[in-house]
SEMARKE-476402 format. One record per atom (N, C-alpha, C, O): x, y, z. Coordinates in pm, whole numbers, plus 50000, padded with zeros to 5 digits. Layout:
N
XYZ...
# end
This chain:
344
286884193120867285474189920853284774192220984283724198520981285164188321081284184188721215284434204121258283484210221305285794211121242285884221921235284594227321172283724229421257284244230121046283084230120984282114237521055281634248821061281984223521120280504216921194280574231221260280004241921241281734225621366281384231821471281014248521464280154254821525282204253821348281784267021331279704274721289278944284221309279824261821227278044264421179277494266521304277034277621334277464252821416276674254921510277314268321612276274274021646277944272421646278144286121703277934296321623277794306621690277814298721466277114308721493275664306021489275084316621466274934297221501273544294121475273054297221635272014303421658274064291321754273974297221865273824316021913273114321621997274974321821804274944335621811273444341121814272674346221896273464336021635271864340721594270384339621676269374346021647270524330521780269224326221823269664335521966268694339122033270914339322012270894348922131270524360422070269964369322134270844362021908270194378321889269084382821911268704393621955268204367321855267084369721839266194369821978265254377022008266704361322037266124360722168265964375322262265154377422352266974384122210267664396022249266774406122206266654416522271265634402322019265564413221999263664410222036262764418422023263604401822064262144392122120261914401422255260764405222279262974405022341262604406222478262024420522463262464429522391260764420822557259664435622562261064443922635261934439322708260884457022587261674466822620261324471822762260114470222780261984477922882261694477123039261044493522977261484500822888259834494923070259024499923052259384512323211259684509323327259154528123136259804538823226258774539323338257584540523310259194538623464258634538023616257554552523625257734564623640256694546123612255514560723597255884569623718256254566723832255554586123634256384595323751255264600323820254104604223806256294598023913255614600724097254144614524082254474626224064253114611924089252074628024117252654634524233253204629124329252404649824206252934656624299250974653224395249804650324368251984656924523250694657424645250054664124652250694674624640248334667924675247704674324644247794689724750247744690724873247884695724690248144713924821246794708124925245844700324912247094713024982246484714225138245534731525136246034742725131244354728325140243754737825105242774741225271242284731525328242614753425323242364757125452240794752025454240194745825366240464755225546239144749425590238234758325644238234764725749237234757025522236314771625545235834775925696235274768325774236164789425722235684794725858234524795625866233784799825776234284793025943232844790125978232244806626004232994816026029231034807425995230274817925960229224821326124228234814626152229504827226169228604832826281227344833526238227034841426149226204823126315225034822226291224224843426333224464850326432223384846626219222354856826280221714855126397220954846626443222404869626449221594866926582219984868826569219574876026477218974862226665217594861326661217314868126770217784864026876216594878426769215764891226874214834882526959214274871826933214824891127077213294881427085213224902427205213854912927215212194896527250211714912227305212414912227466212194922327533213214901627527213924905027590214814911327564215184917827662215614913427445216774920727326216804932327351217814939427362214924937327369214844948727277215144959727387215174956327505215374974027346215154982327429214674996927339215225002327243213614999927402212995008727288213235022427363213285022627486213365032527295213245050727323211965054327258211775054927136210885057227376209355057927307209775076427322210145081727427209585083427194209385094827230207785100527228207325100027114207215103627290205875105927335205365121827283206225130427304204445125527237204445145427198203995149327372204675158027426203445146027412203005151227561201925150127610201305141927543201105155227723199555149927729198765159427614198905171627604198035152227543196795159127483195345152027518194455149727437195315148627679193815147727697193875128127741194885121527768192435123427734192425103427721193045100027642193885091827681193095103427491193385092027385194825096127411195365089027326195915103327475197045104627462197515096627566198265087027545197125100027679197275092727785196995077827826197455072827929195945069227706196485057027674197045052227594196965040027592197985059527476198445055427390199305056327469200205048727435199665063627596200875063627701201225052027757202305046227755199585047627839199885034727901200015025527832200835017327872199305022527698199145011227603200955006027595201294994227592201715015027594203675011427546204055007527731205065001327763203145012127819204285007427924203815002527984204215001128099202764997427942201664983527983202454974627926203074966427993202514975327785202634960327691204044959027708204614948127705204704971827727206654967927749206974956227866207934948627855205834955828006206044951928123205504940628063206254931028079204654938428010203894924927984204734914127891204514902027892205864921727801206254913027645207584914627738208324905927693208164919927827209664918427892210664927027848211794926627895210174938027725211214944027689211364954127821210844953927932212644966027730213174976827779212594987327741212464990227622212054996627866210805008427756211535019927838211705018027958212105034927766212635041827804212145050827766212425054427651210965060227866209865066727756210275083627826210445086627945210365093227691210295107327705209015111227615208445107527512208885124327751207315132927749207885143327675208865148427730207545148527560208085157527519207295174027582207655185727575206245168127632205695181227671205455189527505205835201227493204965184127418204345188127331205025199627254204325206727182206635202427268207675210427203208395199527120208905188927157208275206826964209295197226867210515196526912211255186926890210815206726978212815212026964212955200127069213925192727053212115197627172212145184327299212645167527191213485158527202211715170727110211415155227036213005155626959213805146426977213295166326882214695161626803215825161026856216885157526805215445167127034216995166327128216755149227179217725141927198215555145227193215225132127218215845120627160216575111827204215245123827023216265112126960217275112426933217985102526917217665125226921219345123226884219925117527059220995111527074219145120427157220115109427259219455098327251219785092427354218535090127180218675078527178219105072427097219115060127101219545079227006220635074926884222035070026979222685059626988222085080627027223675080727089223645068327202224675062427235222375065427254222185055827345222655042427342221685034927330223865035527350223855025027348223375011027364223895000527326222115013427435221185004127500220005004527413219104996227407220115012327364218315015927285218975009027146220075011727098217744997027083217974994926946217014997726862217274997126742215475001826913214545009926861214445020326883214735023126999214015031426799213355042726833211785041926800211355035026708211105048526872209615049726884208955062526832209065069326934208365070326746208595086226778207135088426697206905087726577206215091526814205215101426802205005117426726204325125826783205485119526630205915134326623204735141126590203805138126515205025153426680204615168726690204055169626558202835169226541204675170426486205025178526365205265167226233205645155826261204965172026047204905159525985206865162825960207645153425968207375178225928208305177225876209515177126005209225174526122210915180325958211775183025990212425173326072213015176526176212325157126014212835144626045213895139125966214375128125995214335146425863215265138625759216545137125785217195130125707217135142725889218635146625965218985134326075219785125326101218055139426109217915126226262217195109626207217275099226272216835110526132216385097326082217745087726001217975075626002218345097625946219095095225853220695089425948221425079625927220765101126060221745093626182221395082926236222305075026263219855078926273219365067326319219555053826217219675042626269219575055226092219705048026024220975042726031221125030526033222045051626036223575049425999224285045626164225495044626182223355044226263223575040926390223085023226367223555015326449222225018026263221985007726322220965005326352220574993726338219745019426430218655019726521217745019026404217735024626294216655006226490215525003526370214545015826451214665019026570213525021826348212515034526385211055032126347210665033326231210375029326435209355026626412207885042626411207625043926531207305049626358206975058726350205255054326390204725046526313204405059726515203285056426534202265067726556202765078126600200895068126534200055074226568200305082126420199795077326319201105094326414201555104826331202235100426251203165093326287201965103526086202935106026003203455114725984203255125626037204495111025881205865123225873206255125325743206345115025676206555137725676206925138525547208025132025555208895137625621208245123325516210265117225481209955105625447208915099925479210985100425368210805091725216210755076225390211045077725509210285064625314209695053825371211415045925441211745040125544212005049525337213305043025374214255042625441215225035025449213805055525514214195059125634213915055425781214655058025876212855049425784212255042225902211405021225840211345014025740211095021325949210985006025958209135004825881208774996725796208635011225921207215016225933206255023525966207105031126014205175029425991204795037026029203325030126054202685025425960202845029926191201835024026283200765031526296201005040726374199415031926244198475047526319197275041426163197235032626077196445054026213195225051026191195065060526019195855068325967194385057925994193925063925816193335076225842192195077325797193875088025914193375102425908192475105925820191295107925848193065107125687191905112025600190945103025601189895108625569190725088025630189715083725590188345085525746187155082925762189515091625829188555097025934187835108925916186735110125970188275117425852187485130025812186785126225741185695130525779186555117125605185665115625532184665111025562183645113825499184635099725703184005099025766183245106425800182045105325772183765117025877183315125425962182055134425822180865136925840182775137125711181905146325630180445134925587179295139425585180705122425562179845118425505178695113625640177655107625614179045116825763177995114025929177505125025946176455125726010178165137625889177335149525914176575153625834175645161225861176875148425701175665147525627174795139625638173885141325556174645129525720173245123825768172725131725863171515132525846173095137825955172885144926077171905154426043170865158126098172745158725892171985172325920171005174025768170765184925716170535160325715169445159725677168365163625676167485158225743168165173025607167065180025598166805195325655165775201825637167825199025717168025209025783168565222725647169595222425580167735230825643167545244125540169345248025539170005245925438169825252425639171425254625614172065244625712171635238225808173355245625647174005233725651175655237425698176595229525685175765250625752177045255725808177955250025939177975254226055178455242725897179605235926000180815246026033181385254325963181005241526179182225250226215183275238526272182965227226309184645244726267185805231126243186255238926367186275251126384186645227926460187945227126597189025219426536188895207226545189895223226486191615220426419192315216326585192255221326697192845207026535194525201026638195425207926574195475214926472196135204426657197865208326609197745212726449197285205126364198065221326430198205223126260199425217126196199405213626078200465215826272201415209526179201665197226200202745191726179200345190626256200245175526270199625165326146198755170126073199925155826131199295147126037198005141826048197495136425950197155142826197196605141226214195705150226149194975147826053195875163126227194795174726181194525179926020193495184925975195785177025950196135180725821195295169825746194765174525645195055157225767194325146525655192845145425722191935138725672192725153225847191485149525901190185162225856188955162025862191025170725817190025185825752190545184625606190295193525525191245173925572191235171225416190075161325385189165162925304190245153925444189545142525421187625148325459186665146825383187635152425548186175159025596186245172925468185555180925532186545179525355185845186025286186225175425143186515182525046186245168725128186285156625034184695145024990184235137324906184525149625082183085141925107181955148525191181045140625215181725166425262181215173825316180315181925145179645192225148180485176525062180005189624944178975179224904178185182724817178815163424968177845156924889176675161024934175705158524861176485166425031175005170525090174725188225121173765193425179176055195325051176205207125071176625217425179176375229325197177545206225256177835215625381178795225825322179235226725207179025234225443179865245925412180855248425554180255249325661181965249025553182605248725644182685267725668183195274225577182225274125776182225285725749183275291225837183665302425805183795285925939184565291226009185475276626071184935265626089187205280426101187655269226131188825276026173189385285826123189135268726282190225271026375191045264026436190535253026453192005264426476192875253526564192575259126725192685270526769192155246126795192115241326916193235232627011193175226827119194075234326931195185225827005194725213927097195155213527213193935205227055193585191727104192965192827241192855182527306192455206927303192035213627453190855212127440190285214327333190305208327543188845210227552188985224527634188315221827734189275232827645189815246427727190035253227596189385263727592190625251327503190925260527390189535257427292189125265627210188905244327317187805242127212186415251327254185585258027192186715247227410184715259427436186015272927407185645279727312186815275827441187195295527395186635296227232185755303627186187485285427159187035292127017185865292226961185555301926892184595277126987183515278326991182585291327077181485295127036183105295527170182825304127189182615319827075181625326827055183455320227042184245328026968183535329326811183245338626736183425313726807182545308226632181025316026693180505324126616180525314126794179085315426801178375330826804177215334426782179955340526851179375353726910179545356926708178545360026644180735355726649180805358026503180105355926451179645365826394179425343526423178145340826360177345327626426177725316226397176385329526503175285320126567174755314826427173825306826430175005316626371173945301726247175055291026231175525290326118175385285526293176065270226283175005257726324174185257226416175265249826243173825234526271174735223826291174295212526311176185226626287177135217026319178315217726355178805228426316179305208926434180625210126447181595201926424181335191226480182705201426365183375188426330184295190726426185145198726387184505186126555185965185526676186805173426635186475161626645188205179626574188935170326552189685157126649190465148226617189035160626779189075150326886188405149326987188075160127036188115141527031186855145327165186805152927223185705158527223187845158727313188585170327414187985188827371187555198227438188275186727232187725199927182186115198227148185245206927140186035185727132183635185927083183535188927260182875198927286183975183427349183655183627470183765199127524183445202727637184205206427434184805219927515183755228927439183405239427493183135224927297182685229927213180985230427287180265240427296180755219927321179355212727424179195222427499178305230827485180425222527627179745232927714179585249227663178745256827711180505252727562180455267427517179145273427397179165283527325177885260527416176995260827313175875259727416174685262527400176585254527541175575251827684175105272127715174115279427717176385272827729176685287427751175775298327680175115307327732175885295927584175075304327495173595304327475173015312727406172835291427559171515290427564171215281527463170125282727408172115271027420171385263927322172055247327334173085244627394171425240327282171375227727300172055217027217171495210327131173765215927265174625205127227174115192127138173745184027223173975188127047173315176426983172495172826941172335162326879171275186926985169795187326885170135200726811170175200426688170455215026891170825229226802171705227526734171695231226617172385223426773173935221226695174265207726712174325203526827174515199926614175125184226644176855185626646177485195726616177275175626681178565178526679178755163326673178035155226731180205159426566181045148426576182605151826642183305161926641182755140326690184245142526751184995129626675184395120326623186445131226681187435116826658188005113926767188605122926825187955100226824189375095426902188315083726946188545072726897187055085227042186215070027123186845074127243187375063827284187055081927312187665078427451186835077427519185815080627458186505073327672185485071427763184715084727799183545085127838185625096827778184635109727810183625112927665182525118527657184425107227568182955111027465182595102627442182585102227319181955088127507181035083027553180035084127630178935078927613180465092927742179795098627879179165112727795178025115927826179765119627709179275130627638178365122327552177245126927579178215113327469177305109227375175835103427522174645106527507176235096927620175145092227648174155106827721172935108427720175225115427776174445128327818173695131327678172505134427682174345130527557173825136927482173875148727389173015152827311175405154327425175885166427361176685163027272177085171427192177085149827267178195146327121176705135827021175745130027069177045137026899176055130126776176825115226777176315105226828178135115426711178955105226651180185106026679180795116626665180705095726720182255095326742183265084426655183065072426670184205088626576184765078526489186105077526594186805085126661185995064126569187495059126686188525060026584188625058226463189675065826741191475068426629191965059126787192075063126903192175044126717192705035226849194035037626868194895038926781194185038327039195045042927093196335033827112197535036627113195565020127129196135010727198197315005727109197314993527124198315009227022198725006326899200294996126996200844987426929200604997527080202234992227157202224976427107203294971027078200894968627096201494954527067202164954026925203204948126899201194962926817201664962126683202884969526648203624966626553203054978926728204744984826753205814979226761206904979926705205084970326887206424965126938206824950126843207854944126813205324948426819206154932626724206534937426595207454930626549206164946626521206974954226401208024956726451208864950026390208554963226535210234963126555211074953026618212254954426650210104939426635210794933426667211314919826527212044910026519210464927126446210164918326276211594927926214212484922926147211554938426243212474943726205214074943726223214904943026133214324944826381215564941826455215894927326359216894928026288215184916126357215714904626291215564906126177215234895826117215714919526088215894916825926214874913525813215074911325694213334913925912212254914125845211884930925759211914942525801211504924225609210734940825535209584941425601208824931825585209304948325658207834958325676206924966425584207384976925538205614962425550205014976625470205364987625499206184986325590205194999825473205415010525437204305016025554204665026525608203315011825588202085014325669201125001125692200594993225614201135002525851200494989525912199104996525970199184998926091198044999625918196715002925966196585000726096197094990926150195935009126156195384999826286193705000926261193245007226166192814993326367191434992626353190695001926464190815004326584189635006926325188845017326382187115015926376186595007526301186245025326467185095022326402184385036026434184885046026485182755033326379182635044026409180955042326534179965035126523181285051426630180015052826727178975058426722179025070126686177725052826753176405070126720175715067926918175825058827000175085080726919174835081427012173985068527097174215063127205172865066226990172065054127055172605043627106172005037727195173905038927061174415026027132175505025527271175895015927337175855044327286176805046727353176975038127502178005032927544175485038227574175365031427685175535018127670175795013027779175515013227613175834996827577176834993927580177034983227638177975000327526179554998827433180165002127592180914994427653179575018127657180265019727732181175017827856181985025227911180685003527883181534996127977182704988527924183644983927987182484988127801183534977927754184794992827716185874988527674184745001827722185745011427700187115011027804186895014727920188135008027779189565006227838190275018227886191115019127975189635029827786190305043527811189575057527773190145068227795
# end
């Protein structure tokens, strides 16, 4: 009997270790380790753009050569303002030969010191070779006074005055001039012919010369001379003496045209009127004598707007395509007034 017992209570003991056994939470798997995160480099730092300033700069001004005042301060105007702004001004005279100007830049291409080029040209074409090395050198090109046939993208800008809108000028002053006067035959003093200047300035003057009926009867190139302008005026007057006007595509040649009309017995600015382009101080002194009518200014002084366009440029600035410069136009009556304030 107690045998019994006792067997009951051991297994009743068993049963309550089973259960106790099957009660207990199961050990729970040790969460696995994260791998460590890669080690990733540390961005290199980036070299700030360098910023120009006009101590930087060093420019190759190529120059066409003397043609008279307005050349000779568009001379000083770059090595005035180079000394004044601190740059580097490294200026060639081409002496007025293209073959000078394209041996020019190609050594300032090659120039290590030069990061502008400057270039006055002779001539509108035969820039697409050398522009195109200047480009692939690095060298920013700033193009002044003269344009040039070659696509815009090749240079930085181009600095200078509205040619044709100077001739039109010029046609629509000589048709006041010569108001009222029975014929109306103008004779033309031509610059450089394969200049941009001369080419939009006898475009632009028969564009607006037919509103009052002029007639251009004879026209010639003067090569920017007041020495070549009285020869060919000369020359216009013995061919045919009925001229009532002259269009001199720059002062130098109306001035040459003046005395070779002196010559002939007749009277600069009442027999014959004459306009000139450029404002320089001698056809001021010619307007107040009295042998020039009207003078439309082609400003010379262009080196500040040069030089800060290439310096907009060197730091990665777009440029228009063409930066105007400012012009006006003169008549004789005010010449003595203006004329002290003239620089060149």
């Amino acid at each position: 009997m107690k045998l019994n017992k006792l067997f009951k209570v051991f297994a009743v003991v068993i049963v309550l270790v089973m259960m106790l056994a099957a009660c207990k939470p199961a050990a729970t798997e040790a969460p696995a380790a994260t791998e460590a995160p890669v080690a990733t480099e540390a961005p290199v730092a980036t070299e700030a753009a360098k910023v120009y300033t006009y101590a930087d700069m060093t420019v190759g001004f190529i120059q066409t050569g003397s043609e008279g005042g307005w050349r000779a301060a568009n001379t000083a105007s770059f090595k005035e303002t180079a000394e004044t702004l601190g740059l580097t001004l490294k200026f060639y005279d081409a002496q007025n030969k293209l073959e000078n100007q394209v041996s020019a830049f190609r050594n300032f291409i090659a120039d290590p010191e030069v990061n502008v080029i400057v270039l006055a040209a002779l001539e509108t074409t035969g820039w697409d070779d050398v522009l195109k090395e200047a480009q692939a050198a690095g060298k920013v090109v700033v193009i002044e006074d003269r344009r040039i046939d070659a696509s815009s993208d090749l240079y930085a800008t181009y600095i200078g005055a509205d040619f044709a809108l100077e001739g039109q000028n010029a046609g629509i002053e000589m048709c006041k001039l010569l108001e009222g006067s029975e014929s109306k035959n103008v004779v033309e003093l031509v610059g450089n012919v394969g200049s941009s200047a001369a080419k939009d300035r006898g475009t632009g003057f028969r564009e607006t010369m037919g509103q009052c009926g002029i007639t251009v009867t004879q026209s010639q190139t003067a090569n920017w001379s007041a020495t070549e302008g009285k020869d060919v005026m000369a020359a216009f007057l013995k061919a045919d003496p009925n001229i009532q006007g002259v269009f001199a595509q720059n002062d130098e040649m109306g001035l040459g045209a003046a005395l070779a009309i002196k010559e002939a017995g007749l009277v600069p600015g009442v027999d014959i009127k004459i306009i000139t382009v450029d404002g320089t101080a001698g056809a001021f002194k010619g307007m107040i004598a009295g042998d020039l009518n009207t003078v439309l200014e082609c400003n010379p002084l262009l080196a500040p707007q040069v030089y800060e366009a290439a310096l907009k440029a060197l730091n990665g600035e777009k440029l228009p395509a063409w930066i105007p410069s400012q012009e006006g136009i003169f008549y004789q009556a005010d010449a003595e007034a203006i004329f002290p304030s003239r620089t060149y």
